[in-house]
N, C-alpha and C positions, 0 to 999 in steps of 0.2 A: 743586472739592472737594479738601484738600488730604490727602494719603496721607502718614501717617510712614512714616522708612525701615525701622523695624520688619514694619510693616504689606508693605510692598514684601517687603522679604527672606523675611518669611512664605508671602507669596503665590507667588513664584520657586520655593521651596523645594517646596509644593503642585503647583505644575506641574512640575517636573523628575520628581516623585517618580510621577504619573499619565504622564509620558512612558517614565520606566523601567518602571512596572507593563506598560506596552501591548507597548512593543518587543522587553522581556528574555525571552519565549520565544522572539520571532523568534529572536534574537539566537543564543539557545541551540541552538534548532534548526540554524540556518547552521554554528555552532562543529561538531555533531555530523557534519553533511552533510560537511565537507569535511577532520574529524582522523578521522572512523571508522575508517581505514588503521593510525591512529596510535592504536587504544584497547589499552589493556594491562590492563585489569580483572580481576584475580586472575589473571592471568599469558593473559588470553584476547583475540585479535583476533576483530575483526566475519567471519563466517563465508560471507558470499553476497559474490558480484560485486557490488562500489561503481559505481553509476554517477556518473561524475566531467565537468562536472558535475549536477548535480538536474537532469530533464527535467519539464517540466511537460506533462501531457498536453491534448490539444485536445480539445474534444467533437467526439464522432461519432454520430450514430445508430444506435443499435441496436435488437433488441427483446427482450424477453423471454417466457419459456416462456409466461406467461400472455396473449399479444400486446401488453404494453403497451410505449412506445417508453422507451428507458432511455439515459442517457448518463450519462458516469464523475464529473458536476458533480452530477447525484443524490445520489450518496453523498460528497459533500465535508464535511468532517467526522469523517469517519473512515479509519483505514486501511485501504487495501486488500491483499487477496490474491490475486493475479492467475496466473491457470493456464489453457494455451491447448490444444484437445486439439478431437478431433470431434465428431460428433451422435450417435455411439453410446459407446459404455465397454467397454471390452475391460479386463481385469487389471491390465494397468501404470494405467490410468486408473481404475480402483477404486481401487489403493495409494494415486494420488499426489492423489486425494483424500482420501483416509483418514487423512493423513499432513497436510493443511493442514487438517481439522478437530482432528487432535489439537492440532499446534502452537495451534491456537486456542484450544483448553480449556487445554491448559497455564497460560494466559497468568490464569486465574482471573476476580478479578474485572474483569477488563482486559478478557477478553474480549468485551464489549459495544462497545469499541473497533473491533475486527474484522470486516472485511464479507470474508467470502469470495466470488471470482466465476471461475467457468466462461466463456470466451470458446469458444464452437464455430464452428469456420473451416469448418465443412460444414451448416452451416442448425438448422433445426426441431432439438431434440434427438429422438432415437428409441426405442424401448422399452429398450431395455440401459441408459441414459443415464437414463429414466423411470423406470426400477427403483432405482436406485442414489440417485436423488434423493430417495427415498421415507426414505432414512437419511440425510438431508444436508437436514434443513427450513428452516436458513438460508443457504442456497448459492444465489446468483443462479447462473441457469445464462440467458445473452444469445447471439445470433448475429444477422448481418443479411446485408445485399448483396456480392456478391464487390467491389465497390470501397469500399465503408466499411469490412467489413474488412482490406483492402487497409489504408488510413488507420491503421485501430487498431493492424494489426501493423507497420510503419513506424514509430510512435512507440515502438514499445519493442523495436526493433533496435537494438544494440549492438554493440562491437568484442569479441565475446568469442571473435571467431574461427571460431564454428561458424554463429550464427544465433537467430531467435527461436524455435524449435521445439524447440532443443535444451535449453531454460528451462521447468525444470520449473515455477517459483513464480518471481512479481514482486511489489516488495512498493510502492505507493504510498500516498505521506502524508499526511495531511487537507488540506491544502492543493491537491494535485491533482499533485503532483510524484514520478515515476520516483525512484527510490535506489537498488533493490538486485536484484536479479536471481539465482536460483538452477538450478543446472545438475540432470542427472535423476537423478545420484549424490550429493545432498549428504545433508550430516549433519542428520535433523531436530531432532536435540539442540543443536547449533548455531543451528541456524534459531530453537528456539526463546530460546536465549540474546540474540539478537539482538535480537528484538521485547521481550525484556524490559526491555533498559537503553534501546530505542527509546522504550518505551511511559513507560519510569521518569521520563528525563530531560525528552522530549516532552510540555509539559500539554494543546498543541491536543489534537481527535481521541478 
């Protein structure tokens, strides 16, 4: 069957354009992951610890409040917001969740984007932790064994000199990849700047 070169150059043009459609948010995404340092956006840089570069997390088994078994490829697809804290809730742990559901409304109608999650490095959550979840109806709250989460806090240890404890909020991206990391004094006007042009530029998620 013989093809004119028309037909040819048509057909080329068809597939370049379905290879740019697939790739060009990777693409964008990468651009984002590795100038964030370098964003000047109305005179404003990215506000959390860059993790340089992108860690992609491993699954681990965990469980969740209602005992079902949950790992972080569950929620792939969307962003997450990662916060490491105990089985109970003391004040600092009321704020600095109070403070990653705001950043989450902020984000409007983004916020469907947003999975918030509780990791408790000391088990079961407990009635302080129970109470507070009672105002927090889309907050994965998970815990599991002292050696998976061993595993989980491993993956999102960093050089940032102090440790994973000292991180108030992690932010990972539909993909399953670590970026950014926030310490227990940041800005959450900031914070929420950041998810904004994350969420803008980002179409996965």
């Amino acid at each position: 069957m013989n093809v004119s070169k028309a037909q040819r150059n048509k057909g080329r043009r068809e597939f370049l354009l379905l290879v740019a459609v697939f790739f060009l948010p990777i693409i964008i995404v990468l651009v984002l992951y590795f100038n964030m340092d370098k964003w000047d956006i109305g005179g404003e840089r990215n506000h959390g610890d860059l993790i340089q570069p992108p860690r992609q997390l491993k699954d681990v088994t965990l469980t969740e409040q209602d005992g079902s078994s949950f790992q972080f490829s569950d929620v792939r697809d969307k962003w997450l917001m990662i916060h490491f804290g105990g089985a109970s809730c003391n004040s600092a742990c009321v704020e600095e969740l109070y403070l990653m559901r705001q950043i989450r409304l902020a984000q409007g109608g983004n916020r469907q984007r947003l999975v918030r999650i509780h990791v408790s490095t000391e088990g079961a959550p407990q009635a302080s932790l129970q109470d507070v979840m009672a105002d927090h109806q889309d907050l994965k709250v998970v815990y599991g064994s002292d050696g998976n989460l061993q595993e989980v806090i491993e993956q999102f240890d960093h050089d940032t000199g102090a440790g994973p404890f000292v991180q108030s909020m992690y932010l990972v991206d539909p993909r399953g990849y670590l970026i950014m990391s926030y310490p227990e004094d940041y800005e959450p006007k900031g914070a929420i700047r950041d998810l904004e042009r994350l969420l803008k530029f980002a179409r996965s998620g």
